[in-house]
N, C-alpha and C positions, 0 to 999 in steps of 0.2 A: 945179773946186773940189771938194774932198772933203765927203761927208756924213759928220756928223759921228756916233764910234764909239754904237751903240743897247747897251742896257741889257744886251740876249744876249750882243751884241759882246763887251762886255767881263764878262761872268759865264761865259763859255765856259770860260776856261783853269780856274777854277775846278770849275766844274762836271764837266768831264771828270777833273780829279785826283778828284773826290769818287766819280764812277761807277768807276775804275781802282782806288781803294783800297779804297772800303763797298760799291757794289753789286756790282763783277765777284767776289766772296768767294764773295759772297753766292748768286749766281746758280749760278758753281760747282757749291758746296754743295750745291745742288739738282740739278741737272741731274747730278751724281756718283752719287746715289744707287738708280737704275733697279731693283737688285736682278736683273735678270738678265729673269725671263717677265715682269717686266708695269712701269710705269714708276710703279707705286702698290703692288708688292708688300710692299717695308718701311712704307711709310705703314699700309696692310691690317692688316699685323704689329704695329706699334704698337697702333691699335684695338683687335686682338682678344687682348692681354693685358690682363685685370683688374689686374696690377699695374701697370702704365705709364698705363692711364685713372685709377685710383685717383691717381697721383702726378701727372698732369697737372692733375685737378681741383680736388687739394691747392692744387697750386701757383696756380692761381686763386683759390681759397677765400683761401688766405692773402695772394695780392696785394692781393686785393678788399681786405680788411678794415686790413690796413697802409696801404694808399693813402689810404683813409676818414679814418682818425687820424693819418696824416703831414701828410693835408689840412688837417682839421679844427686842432690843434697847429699845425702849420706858419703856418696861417694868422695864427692869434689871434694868435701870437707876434710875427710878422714886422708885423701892425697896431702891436701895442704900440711893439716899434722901432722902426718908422716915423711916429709921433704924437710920442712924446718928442724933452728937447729936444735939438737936436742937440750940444751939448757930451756926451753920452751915447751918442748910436745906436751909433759908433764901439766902445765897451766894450760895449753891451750885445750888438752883433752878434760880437764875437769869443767873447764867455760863452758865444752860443746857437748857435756852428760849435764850440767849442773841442774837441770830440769831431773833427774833422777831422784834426786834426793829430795824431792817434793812428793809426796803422796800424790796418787790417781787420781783420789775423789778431789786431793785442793786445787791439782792442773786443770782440772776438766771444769771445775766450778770457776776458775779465774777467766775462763772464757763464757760465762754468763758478762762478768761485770766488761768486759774485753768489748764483746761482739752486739750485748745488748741495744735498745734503744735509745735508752741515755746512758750506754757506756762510753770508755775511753774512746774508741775509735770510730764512734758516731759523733763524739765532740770535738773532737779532732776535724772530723771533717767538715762541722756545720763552723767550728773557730775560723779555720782557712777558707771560708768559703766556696768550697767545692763541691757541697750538696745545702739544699734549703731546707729539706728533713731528716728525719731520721731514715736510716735506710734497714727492711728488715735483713738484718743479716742471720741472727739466731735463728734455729730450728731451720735451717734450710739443709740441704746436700752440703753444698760447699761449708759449710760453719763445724758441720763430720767429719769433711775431710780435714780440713786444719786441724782439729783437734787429736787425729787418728795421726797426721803429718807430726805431729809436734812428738806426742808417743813414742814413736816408733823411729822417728830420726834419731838419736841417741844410742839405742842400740843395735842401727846399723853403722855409727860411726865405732863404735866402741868393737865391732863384727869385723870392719875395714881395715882399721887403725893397724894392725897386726900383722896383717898381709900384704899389705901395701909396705910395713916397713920390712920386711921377708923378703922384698923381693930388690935382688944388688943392685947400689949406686951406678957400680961399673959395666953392668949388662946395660943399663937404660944410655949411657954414655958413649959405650960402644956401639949400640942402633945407631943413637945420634949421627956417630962419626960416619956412618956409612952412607948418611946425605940425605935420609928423609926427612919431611916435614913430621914437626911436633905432632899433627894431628896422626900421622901414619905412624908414628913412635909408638903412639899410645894405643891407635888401633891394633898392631900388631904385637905388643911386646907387655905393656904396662898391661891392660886389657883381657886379656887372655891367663895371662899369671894372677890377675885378681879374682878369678870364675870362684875358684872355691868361696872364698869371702863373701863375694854375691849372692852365693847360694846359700851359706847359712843365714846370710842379711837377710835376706827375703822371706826364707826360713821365721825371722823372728815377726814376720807384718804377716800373720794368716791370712787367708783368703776372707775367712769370718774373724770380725772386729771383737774378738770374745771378751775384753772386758768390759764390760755391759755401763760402766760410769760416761766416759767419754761422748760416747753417741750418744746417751738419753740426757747429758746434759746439755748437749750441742746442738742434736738434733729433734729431740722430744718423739712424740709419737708421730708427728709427720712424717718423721725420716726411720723409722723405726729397722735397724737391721735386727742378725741373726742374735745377737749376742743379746741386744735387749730383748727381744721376740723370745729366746732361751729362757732368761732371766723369768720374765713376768711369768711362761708358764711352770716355773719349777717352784718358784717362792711365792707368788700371788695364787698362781690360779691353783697351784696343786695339782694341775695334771701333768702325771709325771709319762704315762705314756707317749702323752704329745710330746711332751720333753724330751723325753728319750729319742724319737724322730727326729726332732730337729738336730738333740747332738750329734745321732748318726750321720746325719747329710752333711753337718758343718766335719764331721771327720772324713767323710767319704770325700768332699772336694778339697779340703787338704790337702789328702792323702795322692788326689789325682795334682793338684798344683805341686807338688814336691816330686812327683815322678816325672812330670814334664820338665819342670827345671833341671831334674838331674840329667834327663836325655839332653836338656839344651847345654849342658856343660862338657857333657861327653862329647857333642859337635864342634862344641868352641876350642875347647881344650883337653884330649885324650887323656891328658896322666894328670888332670886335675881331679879325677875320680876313680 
């Protein structure tokens, strides 16, 4: 009599398409880059330009703070349409993706005419009276992160939206009744049951802005993160070892920002992971 297929058993055929398509790239990638004396010489190189550290910690700086507020937005949002009643969630969740179904390149270019000098909400502002010129808003940090904020909110609502409704009417009702304030409901009950959510949400805002439209139309070369910095040297400049550097590093601190969040999950909430 045969024993019956084990769980590896049958996640094998998967598992191996998964290492032949995302990690053999990946590995590649890496092990391509040797640079010739030493198998850290392009990595060394990266280092010891001040413009490539400046633009790598950009590109952190700016994760950081977009991830914060995709989270924080994301969240409240995805509570709200997950509480209402369900003849709604339906409308309200296609309102709060409806930016999905617009192409990268058209989002990312409506915030030229948006943030511009003589766009919408520089005339908006000089209409009302509350500036006398124009204000540079484009190309700046902030004008990235809006545009990486806008990106990215959607599919942390659409991450949320799910979990939050998973988690019972009657549990949150029953905290209630036990006399805490709303805020102490949610810190301990709503909060904690939401970790996983969180964690693939955040999951979806890398640490590196990797689609390279958004920043370079927002931010230009001033603001230049990893994703553009990627970009230019794989299709412009043709150096693909440097390339290959850089994607190493934007995977290497990934791969550390998804390991730290999972330890932070396992703190908040043991059987969330």
């Amino acid at each position: 009599m045969r024993e019956p297929l084990t769980g590896w058993t049958l996640g094998a055929p998967a598992t191996a398409l998964v290492a032949l398509i995302l990690i053999a790239p990946v590995g590649a990638t890496i092990a391509d880059i040797s640079g010739g004396a030493s198998p850290f010489a392009l990595y060394q190189a990266f280092f010891a330009s001040g413009f490539r550290r400046t633009v790598l910690w950009r590109t952190v700086g700016i994760a950081t703070i977009t991830s914060a507020i995709a989270l924080v937005v994301g969240f409240f949002t995805a509570l709200a349409v997950s509480r209402a009643p369900r003849r709604w969630r339906s409308v309200l969740i296609v309102m709060a993706v409806f930016a999905l179904l617009t192409g990268v390149v058209v989002r990312s270019f409506a915030w030229l005419i948006i943030l511009g000098r003589n766009g919408i909400l520089n005339g908006f502002l000089q209409w009302a009276g509350i500036t006398d010129a124009p204000l540079a808003m484009l190309y700046t940090q902030g004008a990235v992160i809006v545009a990486m904020v806008y990106l990215f909110v959607p599919l942390m609502i659409l991450t949320l939206v799910g979990v939050l409704e998973g988690i019972p009417e009657d549990l949150i009702r029953a905290a209630a009744s036990l006399g805490p304030s709303p805020a102490a409901t949610f810190r301990q009950v709503i909060f904690p049951l939401a970790v996983p959510g969180l964690i693939v949400g955040r999951s979806s805002c890398p640490p590196d802005p990797s689609p390279p439209v958004p920043p370079a139309a927002a931010g230009g070369e001033r603001q230049m993160v990893m994703g553009t910095f990627l970009h230019q040297q794989a299709m412009v400049r043709l150096d693909w070892p440097a390339a290959s550097t850089t994607a190493a590093i934007a995977v290497a601190v990934t791969i550390a920002v998804v390991l730290a969040m999972t330890r932070l999950a396992r703190r908040l909430n043991p059987a969330a992971t």
